[in-house]
DOGUSE-567579 format. One record per residue: residue in three letters; x, y, z of N, C-alpha, C in turn. Coordinates in steps of 0.02 Angstrom, whole numbers, plus 50000, padded with zeros to 5 digits. Atoms other than C-alpha are relative to their C-alpha. Layout:
BEGIN
ALAXYZXYZXYZ...
END
This chain:
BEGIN
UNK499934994950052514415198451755500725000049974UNK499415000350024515775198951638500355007649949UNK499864994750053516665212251537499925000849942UNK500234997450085516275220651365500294992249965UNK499525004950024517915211751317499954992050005UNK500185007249986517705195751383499354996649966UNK500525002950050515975193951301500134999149940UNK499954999850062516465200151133500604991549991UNK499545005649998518025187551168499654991949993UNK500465004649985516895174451203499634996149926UNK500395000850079516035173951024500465002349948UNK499475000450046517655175950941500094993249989UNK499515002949996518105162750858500715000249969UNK499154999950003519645152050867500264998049943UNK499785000450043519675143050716499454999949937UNK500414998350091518835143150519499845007649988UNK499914995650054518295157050416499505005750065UNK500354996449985517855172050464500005008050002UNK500254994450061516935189650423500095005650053UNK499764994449950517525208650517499295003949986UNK500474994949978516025217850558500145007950033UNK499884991249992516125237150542499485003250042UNK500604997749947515165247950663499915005849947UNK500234993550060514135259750540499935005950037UNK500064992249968514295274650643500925003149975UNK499284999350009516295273550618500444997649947UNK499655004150061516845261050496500424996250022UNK499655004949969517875253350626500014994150004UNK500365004749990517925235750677500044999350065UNK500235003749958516935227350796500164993750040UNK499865005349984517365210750820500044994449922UNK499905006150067517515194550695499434993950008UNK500605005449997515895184850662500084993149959UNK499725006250053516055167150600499674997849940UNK500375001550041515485160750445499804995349970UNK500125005649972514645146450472499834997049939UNK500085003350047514275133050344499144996249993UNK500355004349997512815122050292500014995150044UNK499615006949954513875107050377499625003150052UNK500204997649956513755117050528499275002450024UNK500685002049974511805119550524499814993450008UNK499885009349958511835100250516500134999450058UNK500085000149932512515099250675499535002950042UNK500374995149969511585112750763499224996449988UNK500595002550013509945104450708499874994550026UNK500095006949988510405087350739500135000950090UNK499764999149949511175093750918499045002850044UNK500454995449964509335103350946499374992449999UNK500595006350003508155086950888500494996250073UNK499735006249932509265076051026500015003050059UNK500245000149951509105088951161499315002150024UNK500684997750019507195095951121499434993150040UNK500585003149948506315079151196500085000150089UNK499914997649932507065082051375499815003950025UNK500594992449969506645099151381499375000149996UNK500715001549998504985094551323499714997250047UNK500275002749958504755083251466500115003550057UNK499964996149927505145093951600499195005750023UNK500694996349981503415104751580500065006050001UNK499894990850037502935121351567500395004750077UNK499774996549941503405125451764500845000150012UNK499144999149980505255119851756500095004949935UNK499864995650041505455127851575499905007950015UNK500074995049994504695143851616500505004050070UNK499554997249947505975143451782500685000749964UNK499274998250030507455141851679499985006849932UNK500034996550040506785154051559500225007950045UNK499804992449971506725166851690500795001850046UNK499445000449961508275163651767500505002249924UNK499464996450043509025168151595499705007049964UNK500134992049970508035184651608500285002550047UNK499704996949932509195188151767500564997649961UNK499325001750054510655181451640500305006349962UNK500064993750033510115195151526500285005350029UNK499974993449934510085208851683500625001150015UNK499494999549988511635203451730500785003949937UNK499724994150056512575208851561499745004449949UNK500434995350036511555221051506500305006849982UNK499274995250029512825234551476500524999249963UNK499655002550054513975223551396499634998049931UNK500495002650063512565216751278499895008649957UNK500424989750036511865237951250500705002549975UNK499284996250020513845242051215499904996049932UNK499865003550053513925228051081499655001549933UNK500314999350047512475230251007499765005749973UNK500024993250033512565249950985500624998749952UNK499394998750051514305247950910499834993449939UNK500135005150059513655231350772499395004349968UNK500644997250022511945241050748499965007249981UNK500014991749978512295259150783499495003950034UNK500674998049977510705262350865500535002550071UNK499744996649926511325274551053499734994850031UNK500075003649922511515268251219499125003550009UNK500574999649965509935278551265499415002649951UNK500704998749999508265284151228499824991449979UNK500235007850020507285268951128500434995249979UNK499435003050021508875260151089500154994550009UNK499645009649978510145246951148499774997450046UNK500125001249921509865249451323499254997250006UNK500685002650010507905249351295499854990349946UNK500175005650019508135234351185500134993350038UNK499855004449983509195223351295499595000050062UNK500655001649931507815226851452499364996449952UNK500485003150010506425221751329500074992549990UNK500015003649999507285206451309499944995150058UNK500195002449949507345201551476499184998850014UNK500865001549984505475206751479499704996849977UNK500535005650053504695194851330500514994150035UNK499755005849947505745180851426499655000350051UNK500664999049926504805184751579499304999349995UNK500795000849998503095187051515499644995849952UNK499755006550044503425171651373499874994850072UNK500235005449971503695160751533499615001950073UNK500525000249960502335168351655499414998749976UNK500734998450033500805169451546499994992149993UNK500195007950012499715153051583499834999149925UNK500185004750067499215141851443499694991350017UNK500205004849972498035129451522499524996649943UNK500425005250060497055115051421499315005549995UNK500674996050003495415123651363499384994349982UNK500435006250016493965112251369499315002049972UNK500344996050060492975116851232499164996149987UNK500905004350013491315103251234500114997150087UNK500265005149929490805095051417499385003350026UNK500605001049989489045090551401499594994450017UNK500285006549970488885077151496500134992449938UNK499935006250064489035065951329500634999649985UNK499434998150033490465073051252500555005350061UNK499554993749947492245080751342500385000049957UNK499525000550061493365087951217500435005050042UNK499714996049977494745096251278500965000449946UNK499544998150072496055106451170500715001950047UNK499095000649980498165104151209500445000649960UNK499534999250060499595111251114500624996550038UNK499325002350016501175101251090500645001949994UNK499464998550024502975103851066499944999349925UNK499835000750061503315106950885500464996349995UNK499495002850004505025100450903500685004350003UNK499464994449991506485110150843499555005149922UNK500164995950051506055128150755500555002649987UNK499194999050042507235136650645499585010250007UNK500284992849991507015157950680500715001849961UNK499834995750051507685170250544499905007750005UNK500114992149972508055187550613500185006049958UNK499654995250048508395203250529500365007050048UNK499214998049975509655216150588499785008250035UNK500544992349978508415233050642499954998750103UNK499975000549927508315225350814500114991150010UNK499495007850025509345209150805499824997150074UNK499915004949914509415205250999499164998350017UNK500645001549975507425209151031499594996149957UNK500195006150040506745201350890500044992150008UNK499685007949983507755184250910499764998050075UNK500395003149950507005184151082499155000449991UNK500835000850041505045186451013500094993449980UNK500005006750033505475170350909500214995750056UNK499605007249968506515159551038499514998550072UNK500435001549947505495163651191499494995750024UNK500735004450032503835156251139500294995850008UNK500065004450035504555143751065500474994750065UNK499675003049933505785137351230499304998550043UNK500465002049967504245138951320499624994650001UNK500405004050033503275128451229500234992749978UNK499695007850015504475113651226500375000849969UNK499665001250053505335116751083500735000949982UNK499174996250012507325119051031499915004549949UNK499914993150074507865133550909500685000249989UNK499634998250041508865135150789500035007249978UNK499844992350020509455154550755500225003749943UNK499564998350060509945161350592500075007549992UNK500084990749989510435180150614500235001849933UNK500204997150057510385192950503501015002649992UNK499314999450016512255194350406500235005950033UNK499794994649957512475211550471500065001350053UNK500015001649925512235209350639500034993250041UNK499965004049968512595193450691500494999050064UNK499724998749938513725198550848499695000450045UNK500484999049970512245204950939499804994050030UNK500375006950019511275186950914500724994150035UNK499455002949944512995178850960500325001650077UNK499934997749918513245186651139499314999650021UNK500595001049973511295186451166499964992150016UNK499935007549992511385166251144500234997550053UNK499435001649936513085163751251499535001250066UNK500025000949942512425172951386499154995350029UNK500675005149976510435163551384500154994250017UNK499965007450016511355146351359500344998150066UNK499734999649943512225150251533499324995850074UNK500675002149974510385144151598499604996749971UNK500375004250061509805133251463500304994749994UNK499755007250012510215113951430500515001149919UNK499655001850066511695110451293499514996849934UNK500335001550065511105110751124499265000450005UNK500884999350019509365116051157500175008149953UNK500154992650058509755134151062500675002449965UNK499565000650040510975135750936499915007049952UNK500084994850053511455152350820500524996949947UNK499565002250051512115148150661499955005649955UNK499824993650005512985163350593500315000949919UNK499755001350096513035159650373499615005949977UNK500294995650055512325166050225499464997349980UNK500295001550042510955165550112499754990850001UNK500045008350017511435147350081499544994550079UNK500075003849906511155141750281499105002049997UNK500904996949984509385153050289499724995049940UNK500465004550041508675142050122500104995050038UNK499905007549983509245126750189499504999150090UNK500354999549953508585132550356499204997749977UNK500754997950019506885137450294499784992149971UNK500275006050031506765120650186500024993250047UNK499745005049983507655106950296499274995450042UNK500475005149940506535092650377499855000550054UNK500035002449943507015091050521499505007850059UNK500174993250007506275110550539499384997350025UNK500845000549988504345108750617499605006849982UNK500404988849999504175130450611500525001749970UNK499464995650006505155143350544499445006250050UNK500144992650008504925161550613500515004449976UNK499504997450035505305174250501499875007750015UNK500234989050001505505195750520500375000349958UNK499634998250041506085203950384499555001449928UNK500334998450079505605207450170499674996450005UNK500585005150019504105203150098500384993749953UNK499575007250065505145193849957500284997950026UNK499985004849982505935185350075499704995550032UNK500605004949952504505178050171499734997649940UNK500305005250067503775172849986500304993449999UNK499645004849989505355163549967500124994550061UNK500025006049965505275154950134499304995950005UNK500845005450032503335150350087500144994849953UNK499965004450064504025142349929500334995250058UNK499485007149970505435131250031499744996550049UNK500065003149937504375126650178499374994449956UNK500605003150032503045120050049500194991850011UNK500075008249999503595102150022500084995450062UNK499815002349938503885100050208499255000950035UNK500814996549980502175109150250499995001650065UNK499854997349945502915118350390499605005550031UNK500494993349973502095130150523500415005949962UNK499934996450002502445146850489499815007150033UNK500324993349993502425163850568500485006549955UNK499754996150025503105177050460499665008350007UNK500124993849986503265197550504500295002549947UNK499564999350076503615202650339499845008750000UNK499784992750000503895222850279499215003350013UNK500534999149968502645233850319500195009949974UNK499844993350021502395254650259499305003750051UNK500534996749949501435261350409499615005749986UNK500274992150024500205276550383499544999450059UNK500194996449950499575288750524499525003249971UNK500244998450046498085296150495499775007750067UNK499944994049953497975314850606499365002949990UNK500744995950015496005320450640499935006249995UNK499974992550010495475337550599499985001150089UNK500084996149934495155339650794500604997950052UNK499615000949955496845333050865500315006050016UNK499654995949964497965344550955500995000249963UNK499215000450026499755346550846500604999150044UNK499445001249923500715351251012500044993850054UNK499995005649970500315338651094500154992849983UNK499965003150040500345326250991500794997949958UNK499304999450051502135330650892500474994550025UNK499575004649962503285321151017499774991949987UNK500105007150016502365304450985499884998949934UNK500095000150072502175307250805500794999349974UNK499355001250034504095308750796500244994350018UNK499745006149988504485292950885499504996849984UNK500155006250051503265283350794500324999749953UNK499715000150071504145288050631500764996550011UNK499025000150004506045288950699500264996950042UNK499655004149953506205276350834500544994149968UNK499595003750042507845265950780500135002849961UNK499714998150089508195278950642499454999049960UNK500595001250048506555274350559500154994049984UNK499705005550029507375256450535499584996050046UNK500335002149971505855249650617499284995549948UNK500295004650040504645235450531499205006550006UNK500454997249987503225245850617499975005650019UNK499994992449985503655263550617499505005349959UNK500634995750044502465278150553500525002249928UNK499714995850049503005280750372499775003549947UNK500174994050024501835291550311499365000650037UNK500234999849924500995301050409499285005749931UNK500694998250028499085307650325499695008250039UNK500394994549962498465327250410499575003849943UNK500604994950015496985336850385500415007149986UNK499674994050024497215353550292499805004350038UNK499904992549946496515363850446500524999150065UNK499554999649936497905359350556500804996449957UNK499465001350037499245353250408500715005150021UNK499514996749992500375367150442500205000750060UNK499824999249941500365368250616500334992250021UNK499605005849987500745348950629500734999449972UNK499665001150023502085350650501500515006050062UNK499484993549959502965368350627500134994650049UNK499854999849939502815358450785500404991949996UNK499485007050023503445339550710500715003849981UNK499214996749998505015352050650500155001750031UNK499914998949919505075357850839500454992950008UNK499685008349978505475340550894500574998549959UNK499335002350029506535332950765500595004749983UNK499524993750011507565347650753500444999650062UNK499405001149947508185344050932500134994850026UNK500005006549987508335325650926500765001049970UNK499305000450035510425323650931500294994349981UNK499605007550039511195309850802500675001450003UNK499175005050011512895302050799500194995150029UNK499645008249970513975287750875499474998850076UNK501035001949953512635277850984500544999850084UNK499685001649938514165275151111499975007550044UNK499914992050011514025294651137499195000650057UNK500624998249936512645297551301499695004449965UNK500674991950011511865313751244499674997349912UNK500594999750034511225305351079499504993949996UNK500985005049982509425297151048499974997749932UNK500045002450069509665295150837500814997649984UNK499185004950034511205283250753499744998949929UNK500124999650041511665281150588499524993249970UNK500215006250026510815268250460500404995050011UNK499545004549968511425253150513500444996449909UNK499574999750065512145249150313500145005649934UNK499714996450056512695255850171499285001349933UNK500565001550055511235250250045499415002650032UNK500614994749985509835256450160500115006050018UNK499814991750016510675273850158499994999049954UNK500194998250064510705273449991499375001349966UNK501044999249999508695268850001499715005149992UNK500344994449955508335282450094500185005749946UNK499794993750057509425295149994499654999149931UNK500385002150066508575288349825499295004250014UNK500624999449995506995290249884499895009350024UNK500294994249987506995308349978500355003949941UNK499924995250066507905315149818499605000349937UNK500854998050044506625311249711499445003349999UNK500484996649975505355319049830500195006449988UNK499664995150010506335333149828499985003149916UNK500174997350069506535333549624499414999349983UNK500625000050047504605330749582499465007650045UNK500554995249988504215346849698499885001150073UNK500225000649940503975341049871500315006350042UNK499634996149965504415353950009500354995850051UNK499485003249946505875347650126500165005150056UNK500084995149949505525355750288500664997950051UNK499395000949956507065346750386500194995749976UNK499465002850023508565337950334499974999249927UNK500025000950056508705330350162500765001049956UNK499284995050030510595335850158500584995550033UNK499495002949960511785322850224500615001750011UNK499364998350019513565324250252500464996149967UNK499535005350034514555316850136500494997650021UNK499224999750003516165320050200499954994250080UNK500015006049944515615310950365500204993550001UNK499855007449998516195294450436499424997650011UNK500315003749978514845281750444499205000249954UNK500874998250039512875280350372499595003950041UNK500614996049966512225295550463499615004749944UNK500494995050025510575302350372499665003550043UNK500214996549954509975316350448499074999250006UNK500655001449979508205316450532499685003549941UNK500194995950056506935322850362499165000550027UNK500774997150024505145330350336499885001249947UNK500194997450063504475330650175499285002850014UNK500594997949985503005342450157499564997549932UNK500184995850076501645346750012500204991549948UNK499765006750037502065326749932499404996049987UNK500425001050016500845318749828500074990350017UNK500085003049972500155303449885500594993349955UNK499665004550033501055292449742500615000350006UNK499334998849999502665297349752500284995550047UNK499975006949961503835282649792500465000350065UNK500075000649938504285289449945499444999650062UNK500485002349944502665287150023499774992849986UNK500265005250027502045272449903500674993250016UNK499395003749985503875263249943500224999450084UNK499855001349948504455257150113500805002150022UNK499434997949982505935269250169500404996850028UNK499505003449970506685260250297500575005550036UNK499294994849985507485275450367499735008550030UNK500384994049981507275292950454499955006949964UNK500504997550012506195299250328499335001950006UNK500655002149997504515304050343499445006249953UNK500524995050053503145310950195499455001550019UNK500444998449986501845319050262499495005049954UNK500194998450051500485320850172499025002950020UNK500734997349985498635333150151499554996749982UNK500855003850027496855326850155499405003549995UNK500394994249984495275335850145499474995650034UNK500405004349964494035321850203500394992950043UNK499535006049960494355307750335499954992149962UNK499845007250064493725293950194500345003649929UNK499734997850035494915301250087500764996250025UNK499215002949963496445298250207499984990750026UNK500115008949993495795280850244499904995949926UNK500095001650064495515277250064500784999949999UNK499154999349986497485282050068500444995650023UNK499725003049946498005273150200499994992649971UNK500265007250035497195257350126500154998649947UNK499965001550089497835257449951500424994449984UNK499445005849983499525247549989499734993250009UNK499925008149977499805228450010500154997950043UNK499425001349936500825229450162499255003850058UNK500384998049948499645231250319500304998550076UNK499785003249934500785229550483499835003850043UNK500204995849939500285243050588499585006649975UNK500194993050024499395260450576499895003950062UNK500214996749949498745274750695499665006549993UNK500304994450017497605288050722500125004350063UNK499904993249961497675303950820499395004249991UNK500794995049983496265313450889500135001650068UNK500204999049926495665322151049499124996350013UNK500705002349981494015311851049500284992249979UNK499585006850013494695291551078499214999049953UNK500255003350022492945287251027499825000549902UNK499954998750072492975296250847500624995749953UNK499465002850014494775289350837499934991550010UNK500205007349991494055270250866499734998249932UNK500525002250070492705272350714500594999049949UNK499774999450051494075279350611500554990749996UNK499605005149991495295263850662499854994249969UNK500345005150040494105251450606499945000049958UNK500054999050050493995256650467500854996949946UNK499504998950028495995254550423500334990650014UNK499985008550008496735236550357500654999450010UNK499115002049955498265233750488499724995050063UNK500385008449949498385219250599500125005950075UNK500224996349931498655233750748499855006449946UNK500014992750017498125250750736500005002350083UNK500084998149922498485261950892499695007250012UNK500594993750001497565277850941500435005050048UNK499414996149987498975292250986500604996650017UNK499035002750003500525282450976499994995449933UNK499935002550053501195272250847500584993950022UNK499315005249998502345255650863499844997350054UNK499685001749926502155252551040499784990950011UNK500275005749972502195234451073500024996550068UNK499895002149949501955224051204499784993550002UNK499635006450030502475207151255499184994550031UNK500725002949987500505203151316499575001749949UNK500444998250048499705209351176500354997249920UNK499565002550052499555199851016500235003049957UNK499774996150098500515206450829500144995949951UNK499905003450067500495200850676499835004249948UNK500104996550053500225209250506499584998349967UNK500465000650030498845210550388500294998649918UNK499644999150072498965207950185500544996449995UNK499375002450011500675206650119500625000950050UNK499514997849947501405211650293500264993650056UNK499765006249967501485192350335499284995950061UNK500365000449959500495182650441500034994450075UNK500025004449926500195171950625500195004850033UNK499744992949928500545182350793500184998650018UNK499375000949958501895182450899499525004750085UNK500154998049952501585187951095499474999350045UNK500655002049975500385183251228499784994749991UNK500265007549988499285167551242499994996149923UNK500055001650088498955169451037500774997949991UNK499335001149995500955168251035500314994350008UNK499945007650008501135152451132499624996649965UNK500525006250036499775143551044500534998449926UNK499685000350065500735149450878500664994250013UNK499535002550020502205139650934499944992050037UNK500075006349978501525123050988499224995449924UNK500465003250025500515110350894499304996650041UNK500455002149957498675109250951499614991749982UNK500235008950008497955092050996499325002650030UNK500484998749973496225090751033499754989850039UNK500055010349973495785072251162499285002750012UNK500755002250005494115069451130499934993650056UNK500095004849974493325057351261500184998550083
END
């Protein structure tokens, strides 16, 4: 285990260009991220194709031992990693946070290289034996975005180590500190030049997304940018898994329980600040229990405490930029001028250091309004009346974006019919978001598509062969 300092030190560099990363809770700086070139994905690519057939030959039992040995890598600076990446991100040390993010990374490393993946022998009838085997892709190229920079980048790299393959890393401009100390310390247990972060712009991610030598991309992040990496991967005719944006809707049965209920209704919406791909962002209640859901959701977020994430006693941090505070503010002031009632926050502080928006409730908000019809990105949330339950599912369903949803009831099996009914690649039945690293996800619609996690997961990141004979 090493010190804060010494890590951050570590991913300093010594010489070429490079960019000061402010911690959005303060405005301070962080550290100095480099700013890597095209050239420099050249290498990194050419460095990952020359060590990618070695690791491939070692099999899934040595890979999955060195995988977990840099899950005990993880463990080991896991305080230095949760310090870094509250002060680059602003997300707190505790509740669902840094701390929670840098244990889940350890955990999708762990259950990435436990979960078998044995040949499946799909015809043997005495005539015919067909039996189905996925491949190394080669080297993949992963494209992270900056909401949960460290856990994300392990979703993409995990798989894909497992499975034979090298990676290439392209973090998200705002956070690429995170993504650079997560690397260092995995590569402490990993073969040279099997995983590489390359820490550019714009220019590096096209070239990524398009380049040859590329077999996959995975991408999290905008729908318009997952279009754009559809267009560039075209003439290559690359795999793809893309987790693209996503405007979640909750849908609350006339017979759930408000009290009970409130506490997981607010951390579906506001886990991360609401800066979550799959957070509840608008949330659908019945008009015989509308008001009581809206009193006891202002219970809760009312004593959820925001500011600097380095700061123990809080559970909310600011927006991690400048432009998605601005989002957010756009959007709940509109709600606000066409009428809506604003039952909590809606009132930032100007005079404050950093992008803290305060936790909001919009009440009484009509279903169009482009804070429900628009993807906040932030801890807002429009909650909105229904009078029938194909009314609120009619609702729910109108959007393009299908990445998650959830219903709420005291009867699971009423809350099953209604589920089926709703066009998200998960829907969960009293919680909202919760993933896990055995169960598959992927998005429906325009929310991207292929799954990440679990057996569906590895398959996604290998090429299947089928040996007939």
């Amino acid at each position: 285990m090493e010190t804060y300092d010494a890590l951050l030190a570590s991913i300093t560099p010594d010489t070429g260009e490079t960019r000061t990363i402010l911690d959005p809770a303060t405005g301070e700086p962080v550290g100095e991220a480099p700013v890597h070139t095209v050239e420099d994905l050249e290498a990194a690519i050419a460095a990952a194709a020359a060590a990618q057939p070695a690791w491939a030959a070692l099999g899934h039992d040595a890979r999955s031992a060195a995988l977990m040995k840099a899950a005990d890598a993880v463990e080991r600076s896991a305080e230095e990693l949760a310090r870094l990446l509250s002060r680059e991100q602003g997300k707190p040390l505790n509740g669902p946070n840094a701390r929670f993010e840098v244990g889940a990374c350890a955990a999708w490393l762990r259950v990435a290289a436990g979960t078998p993946l044995e040949p499946e022998t799909v015809v043997d009838d005495g005539e015919t034996r067909a039996e189905l085997h996925y491949r190394p892709i080669g080297v993949v190229g992963a494209i992270g975005p900056w909401n949960w920079p460290m856990m994300i980048t392990v979703w993409q790299i995990a798989p894909a180590l497992r499975m034979g393959n090298a990676v290439v890393v392209k973090p998200s401009e705002y956070t690429p500190l995170s993504v650079l100390a997560l690397a260092r310390v995995l590569n402490e247990e990993l073969p040279e030049g099997l995983l590489t972060v390359v820490s550019g712009g714009r220019d590096v991610g096209a070239r990524l997304a398009g380049h040859p030598a590329i077999g996959k991309v995975m991408f999290t992040g905008s729908t318009a940018t997952g279009k754009a990496i559809i267009r560039s991967s075209a003439d290559t005719v690359k795999r793809l898994t893309l987790e693209l944006g996503g405007n979640d809707a909750g849908i609350v049965l006339p017979d759930a329980d408000p009290k009970a209920i409130a506490e997981g209704l607010f951390w579906g919406a506001f886990i991360n600040t609401g800066q979550t791909c799959a957070a509840l962002k608008r949330l659908y209640v019945h008009d015989s229990l509308y008001e009581a859901v809206c009193e006891e959701l202002t219970k809760v977020a009312a004593a959820m405490p925001m500011g600097n994430g380095l700061d123990e006693n809080n559970v909310l941090g600011p927006l991690q930029n400048r432009q998605q505070y601005d989002i957010v503010t756009r959007l709940v002031d509109a709600a606000r001028d066409s009428g809506a009632r604003v039952l909590l926050g809606g009132n930032p502080d100007t005079d404050q250091a950093g992008h803290f928006y305060p936790a909001t409730l919009v009440a009484d908000i009509d279903n169009s309004n482009p804070l429900v019809a628009e993807e906040q990105f932030g801890p807002a949330l429009p909650i909105i009346r229904y009078g029938t339950v194909d009314e609120a599912v009619t609702m729910a369903n109108a959007l393009d974006v299908g990445l998650g949803a959830s219903v709420w009831s005291s009867d699971p099996a009423a809350a099953r019919d209604v589920a089926a009914r709703l066009e998200a690649g998960t829907v969960w039945i009293n919680k909202h978001g919760a993933v896990d690293p055995r169960i598959p996800f992927g998005g429906a619609k325009q929310s991207g598509y292929g799954l990440e996690f679990g057996v569906e997961g590895l398959k996604a990141l290998g090429v299947p062969q089928v040996i007939n004979g």
